[in-house]
N, C-alpha and C positions, 0 to 999 in steps of 0.2 A: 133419696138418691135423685140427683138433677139427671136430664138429658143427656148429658156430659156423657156419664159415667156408663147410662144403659145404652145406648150408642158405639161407646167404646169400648168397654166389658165383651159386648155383642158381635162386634165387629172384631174383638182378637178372637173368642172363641170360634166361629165360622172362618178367618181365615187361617185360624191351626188346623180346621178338618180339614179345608181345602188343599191345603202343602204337605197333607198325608197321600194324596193323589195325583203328586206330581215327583217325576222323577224319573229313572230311563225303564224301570221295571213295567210294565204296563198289564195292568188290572179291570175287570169290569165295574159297575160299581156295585152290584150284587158283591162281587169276590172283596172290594175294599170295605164294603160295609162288613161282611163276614169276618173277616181279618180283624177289623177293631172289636166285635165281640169277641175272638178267639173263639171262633168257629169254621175257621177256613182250612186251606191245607197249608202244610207247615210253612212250605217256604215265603207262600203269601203275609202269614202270620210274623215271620220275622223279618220279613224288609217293612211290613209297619211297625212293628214293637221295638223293631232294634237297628233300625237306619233310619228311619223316616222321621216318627215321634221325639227321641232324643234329640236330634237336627233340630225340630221345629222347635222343641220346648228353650234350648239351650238359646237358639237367638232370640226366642223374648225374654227369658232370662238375663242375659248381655248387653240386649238392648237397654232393658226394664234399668238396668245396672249405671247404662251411658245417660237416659236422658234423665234420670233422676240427679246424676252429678254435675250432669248439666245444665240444669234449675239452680241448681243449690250454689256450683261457679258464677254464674249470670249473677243472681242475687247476690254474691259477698263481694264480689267484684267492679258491682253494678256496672257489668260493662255487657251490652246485648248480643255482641260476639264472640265470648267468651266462651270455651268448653276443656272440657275436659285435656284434651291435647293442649291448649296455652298452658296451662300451667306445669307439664313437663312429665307426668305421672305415665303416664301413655307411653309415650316416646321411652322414657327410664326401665320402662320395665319391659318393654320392646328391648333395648340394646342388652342386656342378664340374658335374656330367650335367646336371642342371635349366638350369641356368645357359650352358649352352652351346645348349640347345635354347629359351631364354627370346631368347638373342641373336641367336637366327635360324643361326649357325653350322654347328648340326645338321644343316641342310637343306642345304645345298651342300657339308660334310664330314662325311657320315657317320662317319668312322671318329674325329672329334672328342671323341664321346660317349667311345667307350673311353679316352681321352686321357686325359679328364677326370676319369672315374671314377679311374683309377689316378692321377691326380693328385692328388684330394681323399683317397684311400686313404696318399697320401704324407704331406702335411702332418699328418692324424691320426696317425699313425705317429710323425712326428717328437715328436709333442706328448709323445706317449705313453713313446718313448723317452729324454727329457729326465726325465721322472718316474720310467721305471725304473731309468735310469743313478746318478739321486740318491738311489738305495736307499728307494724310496718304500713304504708298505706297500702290503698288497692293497687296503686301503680305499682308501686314496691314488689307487689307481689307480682303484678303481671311480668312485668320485666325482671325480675329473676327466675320467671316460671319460661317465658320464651327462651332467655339466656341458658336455661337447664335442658329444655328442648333442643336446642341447636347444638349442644355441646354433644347430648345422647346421641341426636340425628346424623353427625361427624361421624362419630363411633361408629355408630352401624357400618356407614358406610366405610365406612376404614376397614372392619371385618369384611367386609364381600367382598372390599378390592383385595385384601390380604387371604381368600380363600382358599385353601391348601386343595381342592379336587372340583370338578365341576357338579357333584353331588352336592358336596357342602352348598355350593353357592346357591343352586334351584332349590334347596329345603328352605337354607335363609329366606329365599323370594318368595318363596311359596307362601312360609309361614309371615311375611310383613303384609304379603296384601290381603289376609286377611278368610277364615274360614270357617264353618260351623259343618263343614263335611265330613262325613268319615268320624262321627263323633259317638259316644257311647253313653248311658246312665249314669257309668263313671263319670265322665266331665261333667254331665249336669248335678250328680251328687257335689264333685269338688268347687263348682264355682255356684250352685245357689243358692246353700246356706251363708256362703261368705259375701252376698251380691243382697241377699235380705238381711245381714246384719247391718251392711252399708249404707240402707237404705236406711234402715232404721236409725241410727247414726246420724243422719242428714238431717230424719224429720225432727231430732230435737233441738237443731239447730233454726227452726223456722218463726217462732217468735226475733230469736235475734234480728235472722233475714231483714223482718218484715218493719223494725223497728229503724236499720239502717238505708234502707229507701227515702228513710228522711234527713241523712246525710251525717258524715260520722260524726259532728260534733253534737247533734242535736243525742244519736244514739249513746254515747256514753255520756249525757247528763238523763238518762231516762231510766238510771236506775235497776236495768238488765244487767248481768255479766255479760257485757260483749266482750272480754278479755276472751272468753274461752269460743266464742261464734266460729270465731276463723278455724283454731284449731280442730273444731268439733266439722265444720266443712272440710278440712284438708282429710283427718282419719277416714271420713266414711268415702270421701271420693277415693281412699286409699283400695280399701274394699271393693267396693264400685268396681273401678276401673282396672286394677290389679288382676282379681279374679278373672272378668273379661278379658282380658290382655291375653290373660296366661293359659285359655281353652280356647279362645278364636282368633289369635293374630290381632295387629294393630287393625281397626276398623275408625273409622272417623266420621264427622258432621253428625252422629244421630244424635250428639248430645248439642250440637248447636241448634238443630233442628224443630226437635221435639217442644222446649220448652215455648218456643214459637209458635207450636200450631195449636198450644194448650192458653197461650194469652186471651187472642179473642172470646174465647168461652168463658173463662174464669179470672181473666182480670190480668194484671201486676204487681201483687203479693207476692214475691217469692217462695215461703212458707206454705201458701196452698197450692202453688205450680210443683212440688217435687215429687207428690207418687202420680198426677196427673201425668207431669212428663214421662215419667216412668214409664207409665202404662203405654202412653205414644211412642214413645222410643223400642217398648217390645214390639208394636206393632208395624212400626219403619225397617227396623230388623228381617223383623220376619216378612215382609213385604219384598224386601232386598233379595232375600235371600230364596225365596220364592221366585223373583225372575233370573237370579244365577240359575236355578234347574229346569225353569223353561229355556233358557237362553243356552245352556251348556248341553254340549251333545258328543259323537262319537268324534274323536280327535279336535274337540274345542272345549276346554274350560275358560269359565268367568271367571271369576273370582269377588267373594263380597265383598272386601276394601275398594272394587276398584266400580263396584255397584254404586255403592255409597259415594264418591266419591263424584260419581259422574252427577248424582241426583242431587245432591248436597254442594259441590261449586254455583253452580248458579244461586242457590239458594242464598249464600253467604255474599253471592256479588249484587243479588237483590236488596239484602237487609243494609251493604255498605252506601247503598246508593238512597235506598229509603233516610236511611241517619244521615247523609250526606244532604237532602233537600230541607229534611227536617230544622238542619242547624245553619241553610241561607235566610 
């Protein structure tokens, strides 16, 4: 095990204890230590066991979910601004969620929203793999993945302008910018076996990855199935980013991010950057979402889409600027 890994390993476990400590509930650390043994008094015991914990666990899970798919988009696409959101999966299963909470649905079946989200995560999916199946290039696929983005992103917004009550329209809001609050074992049951299947998904797609760095015609005289590369990255970013989608809101840039802070260490393989991003992306998450509960207080909420968001634009006007000097 490199540096890498015991650094970073190290560094999500200590800051999961940390974000069990923070929040408006306030405890000493005698009583938060007691609480995580279940040795406290009740109430203590269940703002860690059952608000605090699941919160923490779900955004590195989410995370874990974003910056692995966004190793695995970066490498098929070889394009280094590439995430999850460009190719439309995001955005798709965003506007099913809207849409079921625009119908009123949400409210008498909760568990609708998740439906949806992996439902609108499906049909992008299929889009997508109809384009890789016909040996599309990467542009091909970018530009039909932004074109399915914009077409979703319309949508949405078509629904809040057409909002039948002012209810509706603040749940829509709420739930696009993004949140791991108010969240249960439940949500972490339903989105982490389907966020490690994804993953897993991805990594067997990392020989291809790694094979197509040397550019597609070199890769399909090499003797790999890259026929199936693409579609084997579209299903698991399905998973991925779906699941996520459909327990935290749209959230964005962790998956542009992550595989970026995972280069210097390990190289530009894309095959070995996807559980490393992974791992970074749970910890960007949970970092995120970490200063939303320091930052949010009595009549002000954050929100974690618009965390990420603020920490993540500059990043992306970095990298277009960095690739901008690189190719004077």
């Amino acid at each position: 095990m490199n540096r890498f890994w015991i650094f970073a390993v190290s560094g999500l476990v200590i800051l999961v204890l940390v974000s069990l400590t923070l929040g408006a509930y306030s405890m000493s650390v005698a009583d938060w230590f007691a609480a995580l043994l279940r040795r406290a008094d009740p109430v203590d015991q269940m703002v860690i066991w059952q608000i605090r914990l699941p919160r923490s666990l779900l955004a590195v899970i989410v995370g874990a979910g974003l910056g692995g798919a966004g190793a695995a988009l970066q490498g098929l696409l070889r394009n280094p601004l590439a995430d999850p959101a460009v190719v439309g999966i995001s955005s798709s299963a965003s506007l099913l969620a809207v849409l079921v909470i625009y119908t009123g649905l949400a409210a008498s079946y909760p568990w609708s929203i998740f439906v949806a989200a992996m439902t609108g995560a499906c049909f992008a999916t299929l889009f997508l793999l109809v384009l890789s199946m016909a040996k599309a290039s990467a542009t091909t696929l970018i530009l039909g993945g932004v074109a399915l983005s914009a077409l979703a992103t319309a949508l949405t917004g078509l629904l809040m302008n057409l909002s039948p009550n002012p209810w509706a329209l603040s749940e829509i809001a709420y739930w696009l910018m993004g949140s791991v609050a108010d969240r249960s074992f439940q949500d972490v049951l339903l989105a982490g076996p389907l966020i490690g299947v994804g993953l897993g998904i991805l990594l067997l797609s990392g020989r291809g990855l790694d094979v197509l760095t040397l550019g597609e015609d070199t890769a399909h005289t090499s003797g790999l199935p890259m026929k199936t590369t693409g579609p084997i990255v579209v299903v698991g970013t399905l998973f991925c980013v779906g699941a996520g989608v459909a327990v935290a809101g749209a959230v964005g840039f962790i998956g542009l991010a992550a595989p970026h802070l995972v280069r210097p260490f390990l190289g530009h393989q894309p095959g070995r950057l996807i559980l490393p991003s992974a791992l970074v992306g749970g910890i960007l998450l949970l970092l995120a979402d970490m200063v939303v509960r320091g930052a949010s207080g009595p009549g002000t909420q954050l929100y974690l889409g618009v965390v990420t968001a603020l920490l993540g634009a500059p990043l992306f006007l970095l990298l277009v600027w960095k690739i901008h000097k690189e190719r004077l």
